[in-house]
N, C-alpha and C positions, 0 to 999 in steps of 0.2 A: 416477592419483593418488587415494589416499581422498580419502572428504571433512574427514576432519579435519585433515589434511595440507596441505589446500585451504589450510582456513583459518587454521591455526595455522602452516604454516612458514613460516619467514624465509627461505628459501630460494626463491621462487616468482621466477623470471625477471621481470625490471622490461618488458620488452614486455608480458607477459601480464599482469601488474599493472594498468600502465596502460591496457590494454584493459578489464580486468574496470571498471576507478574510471570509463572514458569509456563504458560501457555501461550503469554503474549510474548517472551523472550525466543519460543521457538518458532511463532508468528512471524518475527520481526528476523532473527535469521536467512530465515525459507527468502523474508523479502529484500535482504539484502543481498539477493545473487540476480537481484529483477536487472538489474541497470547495466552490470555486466553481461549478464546474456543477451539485454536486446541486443546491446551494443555488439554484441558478438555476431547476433542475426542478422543485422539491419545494414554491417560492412558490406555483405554478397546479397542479399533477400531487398524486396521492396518495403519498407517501412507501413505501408498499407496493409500488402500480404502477409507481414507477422502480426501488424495487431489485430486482424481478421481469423487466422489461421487459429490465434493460441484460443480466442474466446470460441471458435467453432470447437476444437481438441477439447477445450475442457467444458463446453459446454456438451459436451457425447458423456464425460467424465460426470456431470452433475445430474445427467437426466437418469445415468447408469443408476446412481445412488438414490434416486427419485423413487426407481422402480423396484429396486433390490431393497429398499428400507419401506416400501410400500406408503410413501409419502403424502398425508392428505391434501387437496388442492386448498391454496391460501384464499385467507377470506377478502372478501369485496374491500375493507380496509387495508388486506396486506398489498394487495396486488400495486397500489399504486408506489406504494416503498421500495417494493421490489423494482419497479420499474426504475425509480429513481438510483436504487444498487448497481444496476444494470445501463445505464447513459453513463452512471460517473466512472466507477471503477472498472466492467469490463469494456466500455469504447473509451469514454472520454482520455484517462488514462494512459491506456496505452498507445492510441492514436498519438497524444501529444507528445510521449516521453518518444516513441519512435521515431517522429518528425526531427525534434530536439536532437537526440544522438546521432544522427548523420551528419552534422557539421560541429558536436562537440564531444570528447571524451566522456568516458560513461565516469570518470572521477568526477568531474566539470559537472553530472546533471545527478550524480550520487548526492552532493551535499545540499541540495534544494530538498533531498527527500526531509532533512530534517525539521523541516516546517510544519511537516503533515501533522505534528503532536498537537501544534497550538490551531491552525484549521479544521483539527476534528475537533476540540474540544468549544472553539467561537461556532459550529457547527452545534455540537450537543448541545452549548446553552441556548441556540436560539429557538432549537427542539424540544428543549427541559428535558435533558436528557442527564445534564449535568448541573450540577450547583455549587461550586466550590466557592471558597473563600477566596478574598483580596490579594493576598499573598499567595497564591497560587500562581497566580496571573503575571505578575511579576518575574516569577519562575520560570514559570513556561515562556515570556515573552524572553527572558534574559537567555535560554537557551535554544529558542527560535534566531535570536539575533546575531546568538556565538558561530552558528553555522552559516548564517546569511553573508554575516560576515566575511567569513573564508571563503564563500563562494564569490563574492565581489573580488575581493584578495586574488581567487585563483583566475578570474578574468581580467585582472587588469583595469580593476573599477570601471569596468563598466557592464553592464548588460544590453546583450544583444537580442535578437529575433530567439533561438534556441532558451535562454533565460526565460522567455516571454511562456512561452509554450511549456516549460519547466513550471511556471508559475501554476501557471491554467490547470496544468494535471496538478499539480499538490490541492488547487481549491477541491477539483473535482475530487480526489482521493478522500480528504477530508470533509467530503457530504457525502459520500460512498461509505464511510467505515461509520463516523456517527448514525446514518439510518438504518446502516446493517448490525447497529448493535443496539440499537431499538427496537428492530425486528426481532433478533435473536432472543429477546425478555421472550416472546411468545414461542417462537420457533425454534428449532434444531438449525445451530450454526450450519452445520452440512445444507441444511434446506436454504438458505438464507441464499447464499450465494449459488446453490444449485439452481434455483427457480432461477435467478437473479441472469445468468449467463442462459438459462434457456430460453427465457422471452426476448433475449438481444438477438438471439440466434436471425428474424426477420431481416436485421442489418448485416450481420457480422458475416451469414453464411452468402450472399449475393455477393460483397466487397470479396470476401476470398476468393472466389472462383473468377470475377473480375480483375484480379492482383493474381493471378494465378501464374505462377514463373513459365518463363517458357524453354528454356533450356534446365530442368532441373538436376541435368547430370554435373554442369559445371561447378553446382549449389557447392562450398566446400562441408566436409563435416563439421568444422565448427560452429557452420549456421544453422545448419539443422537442431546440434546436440544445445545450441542458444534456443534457438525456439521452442525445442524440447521442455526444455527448463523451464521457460516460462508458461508453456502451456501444463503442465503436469501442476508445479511447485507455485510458481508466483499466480494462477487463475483459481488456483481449485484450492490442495492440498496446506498452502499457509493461509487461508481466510478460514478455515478448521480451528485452526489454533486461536488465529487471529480474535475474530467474532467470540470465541469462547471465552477467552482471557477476559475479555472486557466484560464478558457476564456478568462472571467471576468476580472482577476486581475491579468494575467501573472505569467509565469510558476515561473521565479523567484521570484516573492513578497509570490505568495501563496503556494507555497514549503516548505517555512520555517513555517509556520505551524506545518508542519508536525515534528520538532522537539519538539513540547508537545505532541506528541503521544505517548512515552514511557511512561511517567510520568501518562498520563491517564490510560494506560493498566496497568502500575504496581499498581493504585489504585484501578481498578476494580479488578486485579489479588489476591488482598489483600481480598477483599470482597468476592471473589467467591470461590478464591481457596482455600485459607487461608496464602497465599505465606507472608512473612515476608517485612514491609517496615520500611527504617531506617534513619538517619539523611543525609545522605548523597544524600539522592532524593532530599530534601530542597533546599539545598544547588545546586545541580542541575538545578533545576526546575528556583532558582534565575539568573543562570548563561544565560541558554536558552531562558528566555526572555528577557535578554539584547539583547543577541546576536540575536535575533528574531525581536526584535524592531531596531536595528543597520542596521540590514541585509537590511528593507522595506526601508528603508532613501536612500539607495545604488541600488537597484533593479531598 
């Protein structure tokens, strides 16, 4: 099946549906602990040093798999998607969202993540990756807005430098996941992003040893056990599910998803960090699964 066929027909068998939605729902999970653990890293750690550190950790994680699945090398058209996998999602990304969380709560940069539905899916169209209907669009922009929203709300209308950078990693996240689920029509999700984080290694693996802590006994365990997290879970182990789901269930259906991913990190945000939740998540959270149930009818 192409991939635009992935994602645009109505025709996609409801088993395989429901597999791609329950792959992307553990996808989207995994990635709702990203914001709280940088945040966790980035308190004690350089912001530099994690996001060099985690794409080095799991790019060791993606070559292991390379070589243990005896993985063929991609062809002269893959390479360049890969490459582009590889700027957005494992630097672009976390460079930005690291910078961002050092002057603002990981709540504060959790509900920007909810945009990523509607910049992967203006991303797939402009790839033909996707082709939904009119009302889709709508959909997706009405609950792109519901979040955007709250986020202006939790700043105090306005946006700052941190918001700005917030921005920048959700574009880049959403040309990261569109071409890695273009990729994935051909390849093994495992591969996608394993190749994807071993040709960054050039950049990733000089910046970490340049950010390299110097006193790391002070480091507390929280920053570590953050880093952790995101080098295992948020680099490698949810772009598995991630990438799959959308196989699966096309980039547009299973995209939207990913707008209950704020809501998830700002509840684990609550519990780890101690970050403050308030009525207005509710009231969110009711909004985004309209618009998340509207969007799949249109997709």
């Amino acid at each position: 099946m192409t991939a635009a066929a992935t994602a645009g027909s109505t025709a996609t068998p409801n088993g395989t549906l429901a597999r791609g939605f329950a792959y992307g729902l553990i996808g989207v999970i995994i990635f709702g602990g990203s914001l709280p653990a940088t945040r966790a890293a980035v308190l004690a750690l350089d912001p530099w040093f994690v996001s060099a550190a985690r794409a080095v950790g799991a790019a060791l994680l993606g070559a292991g798999w390379l070589l243990w699945e005896r993985a063929p090398w991609p062809d002269r058209r893959q390479w360049r998607g890969l490459a582009i996998v590889g700027l957005s999602v494992v630097i672009a990304f976390p460079v930005l969202t690291g910078l961002a969380l050092q002057w603002v709560s990981a709540s504060h940069g959790i509900l920007f993540i909810g945009l990523i539905p509607l910049s992967t899916c203006l991303v797939g169209a402009v790839i033909g990756t996707v082709r939904p209907r009119r009302a889709f669009w709508f959909w997706a922009v009405f609950g792109a807005a519901s979040v955007a929203a709250y986020a202006v709300y939790m700043g105090g209308g306005k946006f700052s430098l941190p918001d700005l950078l917030m921005i920048g990693a959700i574009i880049g996240s959403g040309v990261g996941y569109a071409e890695g689920a273009r990729l994935a029509q051909k390849m093994a999700p495992a591969a996608v992003i394993s190749w994807g984080l071993v040709i960054s290694l050039p950049l990733s693996l000089p910046a970490m040893l340049l950010t390299w802590p110097a006193a790391l006994a002070l480091v507390p365990a929280s920053a570590w056990a953050g880093l952790g997290y995101v080098t295992i879970f948020s680099m490698f182990v949810g772009f598995l599910f991630w990438y799959r789901g959308m196989v699966l269930g096309g980039t547009a259906r299973v995209s939207q998803i990913q707008l209950f991913q704020p809501f998830i990190g700002l509840l684990l945000a609550a519990v780890f960090l101690g970050e403050t939740l308030d009525f207005g998540i509710a009231v969110g959270t009711v909004m985004v699964t309209i618009s998340v149930s509207q969007a799949r009818r249109y997709a």
